[in-house]
N, C-alpha and C positions, 0 to 999 in steps of 0.2 A: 147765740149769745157770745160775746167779745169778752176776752178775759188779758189781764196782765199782769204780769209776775214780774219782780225783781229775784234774780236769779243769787243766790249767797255760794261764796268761797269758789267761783268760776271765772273766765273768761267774758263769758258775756254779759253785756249789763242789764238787760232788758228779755223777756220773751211776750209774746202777744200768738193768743192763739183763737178760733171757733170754735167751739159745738155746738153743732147743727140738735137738732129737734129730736134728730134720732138716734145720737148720744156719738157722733162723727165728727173727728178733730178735722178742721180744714183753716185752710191760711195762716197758715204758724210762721213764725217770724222772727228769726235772734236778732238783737240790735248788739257786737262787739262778737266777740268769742273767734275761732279758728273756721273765715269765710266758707272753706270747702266741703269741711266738718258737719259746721251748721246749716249748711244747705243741702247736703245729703240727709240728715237725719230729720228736715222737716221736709223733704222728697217721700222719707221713707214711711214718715209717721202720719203722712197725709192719708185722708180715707181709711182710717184706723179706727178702731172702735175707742173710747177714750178709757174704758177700760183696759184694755188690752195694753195700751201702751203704756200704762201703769205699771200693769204683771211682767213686761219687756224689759223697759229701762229701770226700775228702781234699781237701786243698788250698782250701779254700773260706777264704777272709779276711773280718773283720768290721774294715774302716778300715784302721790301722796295723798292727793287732796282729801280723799274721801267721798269723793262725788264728782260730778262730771255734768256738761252740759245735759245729754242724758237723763242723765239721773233728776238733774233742774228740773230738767219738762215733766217728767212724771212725774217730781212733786207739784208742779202746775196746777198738773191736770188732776192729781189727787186731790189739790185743795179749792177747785173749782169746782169739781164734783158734789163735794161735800156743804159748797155754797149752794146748787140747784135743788 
């Protein structure tokens, strides 16, 4: 199932991610945010249990902000969860 999130107090303006059937984040995708960044941590987060990467990135800060692209996905994927 295809999920999308507007990411708040970030970088990026968009994320788009899967879970698969057997609860595996796949094809994750920032639209804006720090290219290098966001393309490593959806490298990283791919084939990840979507839990896990829940318990990983929450809480993760970028400076001041309070939150982080990071942080974003895990809220994502907490609140797609909670929609299944």
């Amino acid at each position: 199932m295809t999920f999308t999130y507007k990411p708040q107090g970030v970088c990026s303006r968009m994320i788009t991610f899967d879970i698969d059937d057997d609860g595996y984040i796949r094809n994750i995708a920032f639209m804006g945010g720090c290219n290098g960044n966001t393309q490593g941590l959806s490298k990283l987060a791919e084939g990840m249990k979507a839990e896990e990467v829940v318990k990983r990135l929450s809480g993760v800060c970028c400076g001041m902000r309070g939150t982080s692209c990071p942080d974003q996905l895990a809220t994502a994927v907490q609140q797609a969860l909670d929609e299944i």
